[in-house]
C-alpha positions in Angstrom: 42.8 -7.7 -92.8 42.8 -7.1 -96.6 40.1 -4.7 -98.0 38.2 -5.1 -100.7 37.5 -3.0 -103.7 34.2 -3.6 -105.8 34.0 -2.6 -109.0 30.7 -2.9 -111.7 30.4 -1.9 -114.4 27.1 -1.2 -115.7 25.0 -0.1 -118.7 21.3 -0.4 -118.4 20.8 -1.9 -115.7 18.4 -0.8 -113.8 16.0 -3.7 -113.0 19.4 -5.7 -112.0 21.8 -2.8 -110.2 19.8 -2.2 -107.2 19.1 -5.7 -105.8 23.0 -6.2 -106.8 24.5 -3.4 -104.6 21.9 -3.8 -101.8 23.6 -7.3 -101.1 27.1 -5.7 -101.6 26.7 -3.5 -98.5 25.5 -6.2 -96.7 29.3 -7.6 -97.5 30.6 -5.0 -95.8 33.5 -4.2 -98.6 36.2 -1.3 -98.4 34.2 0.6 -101.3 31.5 -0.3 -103.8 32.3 1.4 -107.3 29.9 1.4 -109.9 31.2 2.5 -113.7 28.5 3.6 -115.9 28.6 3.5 -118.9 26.2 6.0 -120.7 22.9 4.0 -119.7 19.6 5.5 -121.0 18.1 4.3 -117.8 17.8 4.4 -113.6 20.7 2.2 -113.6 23.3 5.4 -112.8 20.5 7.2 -110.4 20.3 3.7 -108.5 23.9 3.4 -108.4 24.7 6.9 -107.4 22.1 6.3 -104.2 24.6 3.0 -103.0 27.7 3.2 -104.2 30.4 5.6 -105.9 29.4 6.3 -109.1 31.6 6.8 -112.3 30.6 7.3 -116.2 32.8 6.3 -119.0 32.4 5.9 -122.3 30.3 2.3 -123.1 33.0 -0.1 -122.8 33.5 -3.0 -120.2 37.0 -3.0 -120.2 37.3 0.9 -120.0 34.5 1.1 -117.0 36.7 -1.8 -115.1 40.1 0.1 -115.6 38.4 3.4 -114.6 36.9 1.5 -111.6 40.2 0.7 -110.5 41.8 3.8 -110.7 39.5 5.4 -108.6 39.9 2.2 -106.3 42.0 2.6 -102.9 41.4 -1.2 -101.7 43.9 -3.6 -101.7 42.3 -6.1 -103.5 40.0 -5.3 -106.6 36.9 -7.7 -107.3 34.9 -7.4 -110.7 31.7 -8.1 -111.0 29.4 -8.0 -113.6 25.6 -6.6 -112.9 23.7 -9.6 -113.1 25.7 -11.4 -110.3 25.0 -12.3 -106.8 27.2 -13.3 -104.3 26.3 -15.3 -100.8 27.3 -13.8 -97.8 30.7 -15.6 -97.1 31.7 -13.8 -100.9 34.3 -11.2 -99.4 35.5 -13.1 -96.1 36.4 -16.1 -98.9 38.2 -14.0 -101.4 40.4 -12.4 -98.2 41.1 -15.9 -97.1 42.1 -16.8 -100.6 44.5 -14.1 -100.8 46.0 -14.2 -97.2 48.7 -17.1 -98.8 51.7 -15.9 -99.7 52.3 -15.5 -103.5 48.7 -15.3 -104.5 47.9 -12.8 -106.9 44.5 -13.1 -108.0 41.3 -15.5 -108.4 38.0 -16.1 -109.2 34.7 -18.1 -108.1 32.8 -20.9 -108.6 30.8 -19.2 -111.4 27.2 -21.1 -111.1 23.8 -20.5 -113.0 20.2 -19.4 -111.8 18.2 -22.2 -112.9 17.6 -25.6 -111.7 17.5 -27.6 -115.1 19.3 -29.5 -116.8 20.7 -26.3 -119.0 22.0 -24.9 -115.8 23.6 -27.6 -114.3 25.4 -28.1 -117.9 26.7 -24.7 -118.0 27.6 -24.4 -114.5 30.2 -28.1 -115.2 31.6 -27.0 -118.1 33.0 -23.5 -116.8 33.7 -25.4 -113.3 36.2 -27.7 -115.7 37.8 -24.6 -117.8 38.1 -22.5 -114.6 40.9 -25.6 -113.3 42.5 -25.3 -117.0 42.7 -21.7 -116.4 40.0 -20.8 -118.7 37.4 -18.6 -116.9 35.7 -15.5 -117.9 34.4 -11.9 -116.1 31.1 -13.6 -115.1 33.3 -15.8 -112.9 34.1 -12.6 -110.5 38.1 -12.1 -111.1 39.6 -10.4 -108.2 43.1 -9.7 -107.9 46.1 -7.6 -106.0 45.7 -3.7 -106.7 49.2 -3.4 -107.7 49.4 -6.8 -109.4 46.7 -4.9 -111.8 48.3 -2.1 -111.9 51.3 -3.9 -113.1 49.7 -5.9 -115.8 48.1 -2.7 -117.1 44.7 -3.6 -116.5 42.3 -4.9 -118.9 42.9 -4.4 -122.8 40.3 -1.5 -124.0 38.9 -4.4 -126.2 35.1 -4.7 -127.1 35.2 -8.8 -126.5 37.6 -11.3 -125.1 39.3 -8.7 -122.3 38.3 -10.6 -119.6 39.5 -13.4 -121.0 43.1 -12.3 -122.1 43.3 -10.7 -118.6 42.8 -13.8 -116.4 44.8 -15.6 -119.0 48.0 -13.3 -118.2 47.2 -13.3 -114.0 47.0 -16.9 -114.7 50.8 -16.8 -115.4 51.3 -14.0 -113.4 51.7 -16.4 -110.2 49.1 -18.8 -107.7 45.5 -17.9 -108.0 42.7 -18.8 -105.4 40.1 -20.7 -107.6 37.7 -20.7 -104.9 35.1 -23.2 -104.0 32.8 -20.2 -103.2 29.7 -19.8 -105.5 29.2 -16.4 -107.5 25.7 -16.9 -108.9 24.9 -15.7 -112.4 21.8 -14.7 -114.7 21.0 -17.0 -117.1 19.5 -14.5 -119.5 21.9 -14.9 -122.3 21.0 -18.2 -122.9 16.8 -17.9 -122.3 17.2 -14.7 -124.6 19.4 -16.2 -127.2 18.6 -20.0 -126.9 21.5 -22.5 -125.8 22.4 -24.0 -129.2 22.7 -20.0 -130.3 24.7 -19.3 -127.4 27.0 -22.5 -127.5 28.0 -21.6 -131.1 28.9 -18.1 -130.4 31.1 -19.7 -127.8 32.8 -22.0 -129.9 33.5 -19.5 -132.9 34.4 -16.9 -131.1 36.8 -18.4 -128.7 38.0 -20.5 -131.8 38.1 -17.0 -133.7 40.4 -15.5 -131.0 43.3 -18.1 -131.1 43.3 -17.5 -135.0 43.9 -14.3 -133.9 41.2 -12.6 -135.2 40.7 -8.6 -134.0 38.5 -8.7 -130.9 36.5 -5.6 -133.0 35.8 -8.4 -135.5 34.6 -10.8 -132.9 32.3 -8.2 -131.3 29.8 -8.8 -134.1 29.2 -11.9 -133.3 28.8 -11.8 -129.9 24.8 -11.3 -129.4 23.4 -8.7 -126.7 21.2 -9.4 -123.8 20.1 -6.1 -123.4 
């Protein structure tokens, strides 16, 4: 059976990390990593109490390539803080990767909430996910040695995630699973949705211009 690696990484956190890695040890995985990333609060203390703990620099992309050099699984799943995983999560993901040639996926990303904003969000990225468009929040998982081989994620403030699935996409099959990762929906409540729509559109618009992902950080509006 293939084990599974999961890797958070996490910066102030602590109302979110604990309920989080509580239902990852019900899961069961190989190891549970948690890569900190400087946080002024409990989220590290919380972490160190259920999981292997890390600190990095602040940096998503440099805590998930840290996470997975300290990961011995054979399979590495991502997963951001805020995300919550039913209890099929792991046996789906080793079924996904059982077929031949498959060298990565990611979730049916889905959104707390039962309006109408919710429901909206959760179709669109349901639709880029089959183009090959999906994100970190989706929960990418992928081969160890297929990561390896890529070179991990680009130490980039915005967008890794992104260019990463991007390059497994043409790296070979992926397992775009029908099983549901659930997701805050904090950005938008905090930000409002025609706020967080925009900074969609221009960034992604942005990046295919080709526009430095340091650039693109600035418009990207935090949650925390």
């Amino acid at each position: 059976m293939l084990t599974v690696s999961v890797i958070v990484p996490a910066l102030n956190e602590e109302a979110r990390i604990g309920p989080l890695l509580a239902g990852l040890q019900a899961l069961a995985p190989h190891e549970i990593i948690v890569v900190d990333g400087g946080s002024a609060d409990r989220t590290a203390s919380i972490a160190a109490a259920h999981a292997t703990l890390i600190r990095t620099p602040a940096g998503r992309a440099v805590q998930m390539n840290a996470g997975a050099g300290a990961a011995s699984g054979d399979v590495l799943l991502f997963l951001h803080a805020d995300a919550r995983l039913e209890q099929t999560a792991l046996d789906a993901v080793r079924h996904g990767m059982a077929t031949p040639g498959t060298v990565g996926g990611a979730f049916d990303l889905r959104f707390e909430g039962e309006d109408l904003t919710a429901e909206i969000f959760t179709k669109i990225n349901r639709t880029r996910r089959n183009l090959g468009i999906f994100y970190g929040d989706s929960g990418i998982f992928c081969r160890r040695e297929v990561f390896a081989e890529l070179g991990g994620y680009r130490e980039w403030p915005i967008m890794e995630d992104y260019e990463f699935a991007r390059r497994l996409w043409k790296r070979g099959r992926l397992a775009l699973l029908d099983e549901p990762i659930w997701v805050s929906d904090r950005r938008w409540r905090n930000s409002g949705l025609i706020r967080t729509m925009w900074s969609w559109f221009l960034i992604q618009s942005l990046y295919y211009a080709k526009v430095p992902p340091r650039r693109l950080a600035r418009l990207y509006p935090h949650i925390r």
